[in-house]
DOMI-153419 format. One record per residue: residue in three letters; y, x, z of N, C-alpha, C in turn. Coordinates in steps of 0.001 Angstrom, whole numbers, padded with zeros to 6 digits, always signed. Layout:
<atoms>
ALAYXZYXZYXZ
...
</atoms>
This chain:
<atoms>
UNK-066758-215875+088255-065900-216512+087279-066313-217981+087177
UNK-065126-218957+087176-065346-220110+086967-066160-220967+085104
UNK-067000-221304+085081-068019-221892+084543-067037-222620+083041
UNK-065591-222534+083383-063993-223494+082483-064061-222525+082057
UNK-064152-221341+082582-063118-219647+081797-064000-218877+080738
UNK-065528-219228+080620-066515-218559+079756-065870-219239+078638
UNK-066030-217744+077612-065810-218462+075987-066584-217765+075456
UNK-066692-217825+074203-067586-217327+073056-067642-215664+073169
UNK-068584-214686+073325-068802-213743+073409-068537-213265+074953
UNK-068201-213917+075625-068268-213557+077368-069730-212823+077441
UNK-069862-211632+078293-070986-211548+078844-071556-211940+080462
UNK-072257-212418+080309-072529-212572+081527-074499-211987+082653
UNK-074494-212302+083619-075707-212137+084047-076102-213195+084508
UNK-077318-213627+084303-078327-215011+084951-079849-214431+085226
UNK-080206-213864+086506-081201-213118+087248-080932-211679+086792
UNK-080157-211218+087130-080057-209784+086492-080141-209756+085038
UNK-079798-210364+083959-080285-210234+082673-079316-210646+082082
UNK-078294-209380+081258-076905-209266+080762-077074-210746+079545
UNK-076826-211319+079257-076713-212324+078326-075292-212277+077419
UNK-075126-213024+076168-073727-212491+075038-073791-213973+074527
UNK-072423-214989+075270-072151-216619+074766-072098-216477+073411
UNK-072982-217069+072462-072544-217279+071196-071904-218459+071057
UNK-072610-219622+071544-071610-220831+071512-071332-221380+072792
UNK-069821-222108+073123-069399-223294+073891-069848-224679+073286
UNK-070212-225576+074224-069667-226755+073574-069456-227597+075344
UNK-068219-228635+074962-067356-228717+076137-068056-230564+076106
UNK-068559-230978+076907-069199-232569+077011-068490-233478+078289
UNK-067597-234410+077624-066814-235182+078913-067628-236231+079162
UNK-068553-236291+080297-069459-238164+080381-068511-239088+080932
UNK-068516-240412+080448-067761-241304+080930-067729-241354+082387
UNK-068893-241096+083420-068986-240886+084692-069287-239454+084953
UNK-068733-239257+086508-069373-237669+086599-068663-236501+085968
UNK-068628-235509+086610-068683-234258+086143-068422-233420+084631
UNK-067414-232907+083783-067734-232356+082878-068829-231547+082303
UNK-069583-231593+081463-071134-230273+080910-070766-229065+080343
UNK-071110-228472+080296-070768-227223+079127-072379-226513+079293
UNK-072588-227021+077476-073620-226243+076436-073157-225157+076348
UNK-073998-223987+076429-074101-222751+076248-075367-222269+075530
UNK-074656-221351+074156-076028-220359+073627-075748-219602+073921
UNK-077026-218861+074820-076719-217272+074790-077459-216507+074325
UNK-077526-215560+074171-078448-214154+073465-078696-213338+074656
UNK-080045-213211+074589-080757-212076+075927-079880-210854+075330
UNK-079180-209702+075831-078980-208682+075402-080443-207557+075228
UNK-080999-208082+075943-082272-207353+076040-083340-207500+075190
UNK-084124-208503+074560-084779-208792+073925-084453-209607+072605
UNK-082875-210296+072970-082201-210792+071782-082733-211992+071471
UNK-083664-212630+072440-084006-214007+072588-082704-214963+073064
UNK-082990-216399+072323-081921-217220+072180-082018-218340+073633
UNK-081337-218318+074693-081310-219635+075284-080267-220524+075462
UNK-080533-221490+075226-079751-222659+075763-079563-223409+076972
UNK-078488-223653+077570-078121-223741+079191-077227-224333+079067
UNK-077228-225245+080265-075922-226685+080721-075497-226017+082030
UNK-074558-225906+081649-073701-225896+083647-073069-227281+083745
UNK-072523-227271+084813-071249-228279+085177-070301-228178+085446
UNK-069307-228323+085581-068042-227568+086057-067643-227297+087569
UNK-066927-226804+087795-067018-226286+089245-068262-224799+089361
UNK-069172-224804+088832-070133-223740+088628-069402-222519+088492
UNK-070560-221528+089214-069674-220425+089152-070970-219123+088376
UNK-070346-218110+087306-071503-217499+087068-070696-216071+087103
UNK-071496-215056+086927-071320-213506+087453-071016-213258+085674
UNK-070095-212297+085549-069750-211840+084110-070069-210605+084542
UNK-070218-210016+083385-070628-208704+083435-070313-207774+082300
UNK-069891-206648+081762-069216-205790+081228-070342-205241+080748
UNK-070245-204666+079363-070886-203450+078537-069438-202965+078109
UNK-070178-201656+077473-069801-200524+077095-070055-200820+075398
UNK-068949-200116+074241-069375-199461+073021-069287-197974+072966
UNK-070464-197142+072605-070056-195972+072263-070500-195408+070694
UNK-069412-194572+070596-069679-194185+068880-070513-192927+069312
UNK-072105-193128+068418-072998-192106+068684-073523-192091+067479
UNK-074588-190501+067096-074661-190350+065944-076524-190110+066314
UNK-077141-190949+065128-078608-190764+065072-079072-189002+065247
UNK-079865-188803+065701-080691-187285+065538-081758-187406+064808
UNK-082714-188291+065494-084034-187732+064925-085112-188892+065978
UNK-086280-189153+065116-087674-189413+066271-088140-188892+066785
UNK-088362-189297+067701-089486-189173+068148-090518-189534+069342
UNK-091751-189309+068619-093268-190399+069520-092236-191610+068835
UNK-091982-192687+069838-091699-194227+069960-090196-194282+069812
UNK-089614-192866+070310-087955-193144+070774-087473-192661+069363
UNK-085995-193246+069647-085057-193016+068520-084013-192396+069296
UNK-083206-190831+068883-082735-190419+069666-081634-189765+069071
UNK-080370-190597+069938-078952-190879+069581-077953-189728+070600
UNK-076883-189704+069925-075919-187944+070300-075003-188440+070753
UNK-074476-188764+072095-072729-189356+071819-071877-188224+071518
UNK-071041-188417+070966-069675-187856+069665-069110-187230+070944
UNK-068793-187707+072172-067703-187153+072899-068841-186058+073931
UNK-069629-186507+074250-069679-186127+075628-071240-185318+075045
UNK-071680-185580+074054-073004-184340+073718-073943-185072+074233
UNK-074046-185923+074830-075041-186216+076052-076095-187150+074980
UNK-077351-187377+075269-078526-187762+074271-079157-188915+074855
UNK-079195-189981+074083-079949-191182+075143-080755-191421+073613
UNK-081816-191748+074443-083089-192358+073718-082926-193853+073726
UNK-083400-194796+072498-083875-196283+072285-084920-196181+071931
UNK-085875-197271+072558-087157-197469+071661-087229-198029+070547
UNK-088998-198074+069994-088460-198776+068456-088788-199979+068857
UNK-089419-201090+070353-089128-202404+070231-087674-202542+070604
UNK-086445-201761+070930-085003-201488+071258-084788-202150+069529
UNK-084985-201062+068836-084425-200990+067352-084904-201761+066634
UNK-086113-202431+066744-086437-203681+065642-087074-202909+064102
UNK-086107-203405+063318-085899-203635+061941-084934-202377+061856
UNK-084073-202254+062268-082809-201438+062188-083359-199669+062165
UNK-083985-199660+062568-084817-198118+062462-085030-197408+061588
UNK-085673-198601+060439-085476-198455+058915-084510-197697+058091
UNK-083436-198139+058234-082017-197462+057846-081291-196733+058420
UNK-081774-196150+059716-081583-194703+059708-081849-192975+059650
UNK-080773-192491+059142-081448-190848+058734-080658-189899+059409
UNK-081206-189092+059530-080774-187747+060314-079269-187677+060329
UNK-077861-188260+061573-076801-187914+061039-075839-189283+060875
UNK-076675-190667+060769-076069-191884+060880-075105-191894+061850
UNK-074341-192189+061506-073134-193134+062841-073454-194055+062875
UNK-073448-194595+064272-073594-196068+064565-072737-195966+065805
UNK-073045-197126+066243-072615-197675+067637-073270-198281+068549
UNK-073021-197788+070169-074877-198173+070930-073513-199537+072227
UNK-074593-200397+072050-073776-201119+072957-074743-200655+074590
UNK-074058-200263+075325-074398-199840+077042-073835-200981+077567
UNK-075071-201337+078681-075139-201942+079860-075543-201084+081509
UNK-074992-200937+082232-075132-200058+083565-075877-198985+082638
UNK-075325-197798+081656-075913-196783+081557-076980-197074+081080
UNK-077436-197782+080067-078825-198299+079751-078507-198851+078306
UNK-078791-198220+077259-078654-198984+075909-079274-200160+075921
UNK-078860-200700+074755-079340-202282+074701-079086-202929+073799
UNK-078086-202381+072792-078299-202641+071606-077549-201552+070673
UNK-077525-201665+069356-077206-200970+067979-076093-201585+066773
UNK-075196-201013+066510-074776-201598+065571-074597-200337+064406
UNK-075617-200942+063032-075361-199628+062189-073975-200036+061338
UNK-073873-198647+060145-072962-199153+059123-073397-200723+058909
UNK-072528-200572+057725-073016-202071+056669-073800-201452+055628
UNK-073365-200701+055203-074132-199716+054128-074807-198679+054405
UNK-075490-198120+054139-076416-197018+054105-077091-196273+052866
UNK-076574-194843+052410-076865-194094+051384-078683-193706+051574
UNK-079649-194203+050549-081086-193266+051285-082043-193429+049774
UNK-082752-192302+049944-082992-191800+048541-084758-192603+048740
UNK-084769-193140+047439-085705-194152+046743-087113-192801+046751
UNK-088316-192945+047874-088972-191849+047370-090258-192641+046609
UNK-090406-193671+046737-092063-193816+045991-091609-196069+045637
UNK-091684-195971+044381-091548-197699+043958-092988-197456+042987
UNK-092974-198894+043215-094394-199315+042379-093957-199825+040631
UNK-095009-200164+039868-094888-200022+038727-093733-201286+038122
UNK-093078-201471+037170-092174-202344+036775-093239-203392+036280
UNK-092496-204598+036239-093723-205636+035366-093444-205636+033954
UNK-094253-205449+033180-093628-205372+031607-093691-207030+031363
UNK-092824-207343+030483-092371-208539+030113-091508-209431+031021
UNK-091656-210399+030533-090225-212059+031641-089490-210883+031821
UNK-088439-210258+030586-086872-209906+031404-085935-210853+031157
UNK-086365-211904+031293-085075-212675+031257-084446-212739+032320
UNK-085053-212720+033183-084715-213189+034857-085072-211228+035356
UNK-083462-211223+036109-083986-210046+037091-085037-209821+037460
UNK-085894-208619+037662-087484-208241+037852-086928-207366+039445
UNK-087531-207644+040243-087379-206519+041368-088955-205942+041688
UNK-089195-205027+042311-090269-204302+042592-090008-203738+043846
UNK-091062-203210+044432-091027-202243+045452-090682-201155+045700
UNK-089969-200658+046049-089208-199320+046422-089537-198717+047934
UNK-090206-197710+047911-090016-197258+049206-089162-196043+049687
UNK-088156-196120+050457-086991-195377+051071-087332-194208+051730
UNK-086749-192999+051949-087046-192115+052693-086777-192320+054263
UNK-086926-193144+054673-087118-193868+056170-088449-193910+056640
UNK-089191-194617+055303-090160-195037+055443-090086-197180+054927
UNK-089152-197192+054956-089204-199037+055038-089074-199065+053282
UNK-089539-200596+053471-090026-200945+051873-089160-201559+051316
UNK-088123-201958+050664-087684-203160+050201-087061-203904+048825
UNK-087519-204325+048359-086883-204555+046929-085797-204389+046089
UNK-086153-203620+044914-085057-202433+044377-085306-203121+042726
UNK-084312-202932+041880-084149-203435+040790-085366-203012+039566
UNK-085973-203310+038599-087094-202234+037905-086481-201130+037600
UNK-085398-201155+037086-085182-199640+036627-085070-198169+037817
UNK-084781-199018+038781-084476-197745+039878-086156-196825+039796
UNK-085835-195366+039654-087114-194881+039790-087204-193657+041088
UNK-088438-192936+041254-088462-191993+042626-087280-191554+042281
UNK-086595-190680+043259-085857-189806+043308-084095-190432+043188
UNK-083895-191914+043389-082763-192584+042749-081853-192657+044086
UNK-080767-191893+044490-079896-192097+045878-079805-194053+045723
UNK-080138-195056+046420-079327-196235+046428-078540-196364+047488
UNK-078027-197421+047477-077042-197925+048827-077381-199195+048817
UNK-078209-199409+050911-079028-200461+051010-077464-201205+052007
UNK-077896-202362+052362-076894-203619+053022-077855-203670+054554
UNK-077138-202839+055270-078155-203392+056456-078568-204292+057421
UNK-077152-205341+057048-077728-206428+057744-078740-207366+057443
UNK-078662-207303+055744-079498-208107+054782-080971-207232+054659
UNK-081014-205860+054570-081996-205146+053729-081957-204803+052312
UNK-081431-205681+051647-080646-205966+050618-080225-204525+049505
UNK-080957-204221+048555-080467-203616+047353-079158-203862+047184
UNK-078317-202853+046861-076732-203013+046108-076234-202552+045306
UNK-076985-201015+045194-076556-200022+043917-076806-198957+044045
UNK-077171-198282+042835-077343-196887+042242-076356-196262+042639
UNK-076428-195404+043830-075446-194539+043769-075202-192642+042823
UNK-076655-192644+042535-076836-190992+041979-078771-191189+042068
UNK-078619-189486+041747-080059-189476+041466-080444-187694+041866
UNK-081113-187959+042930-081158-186167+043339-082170-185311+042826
</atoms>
């Protein structure tokens, strides 16, 4: 593919290594050749690079896959996902999953982005229902100003929950943020 035709979210490969354009930017020099700035995102490690072509350049695009798959369960290191259609079970690791590991429980839907048969990335809900099992003590006094405390989730991940929420409180976390949002019940 010609180097003019990449736009924003093109994937492409540069040494074997699927990459995802976040930005164009198009540079006319008074002499010479047109530039084109490129950010891309490693699909793999999700490291950020920045790259100049020239025009006339030619680079290899390359195709992923979305599939709607549903969390199972850990285990050892892997996180291990069901696809909906086909039954079939692919494992991610947890340097695969990051942060995102956190917010899931037995039964999540998500979505696995595939490259040649090879996960490579995750997209969860936005929200996520998960029951508050152990927060630390409230601070008595300064309520003037919202008080947050520690909450720890039945995931295992920690993250700041309002004082009143106590053990046993269903919330609904924001998973792109981490982000507290609300009391949903109390089991």
């Amino acid at each position: 593919m010609n180097i003019e035709e990449v736009t924003k979210n093109t994937k492409m490969l540069i040494d074997n290594v699927p990459f995802s354009v976040e930005t164009v930017e198009f540079v006319k020099p008074g002499k010479g050749r047109a530039i084109y700035k490129f950010r891309l995102r490693n699909l793999f490690s999700g490291n950020v690079l920045d790259i100049t072509f020239h025009s006339g350049e030619k680079v290899e695009e390359t195709s992923v896959t979305m599939h709607e798959m549903q969390y199972l369960f850990q285990e050892n290191d892997n996180y291990i996902f069901m696809d909906s259609s086909t039954f079939e079970q692919i494992p991610m690791t947890k340097a695969q999953m990051g942060e995102k590991g956190g917010f899931l429980k037995e039964g999540t839907p998500v979505v696995i982005m595939m490259w040649n048969d090879r996960p490579i990335d995750i997209q969860l809900p936005k929200t996520v229902e998960l029951k508050v099992v152990e927060t630390s003590a409230a601070l008595k006094g300064a309520t003037i100003t919202a008080q947050n405390k520690e909450g720890k989730l039945e995931t295992g991940v920690i993250i700041g929950v309002p004082s009143f929420i106590k053990d046993g409180d269903l919330i609904r976390v924001d998973t792109r943020t981490g982000n507290y949002l609300e009391r949903v019940g109390n089991k």
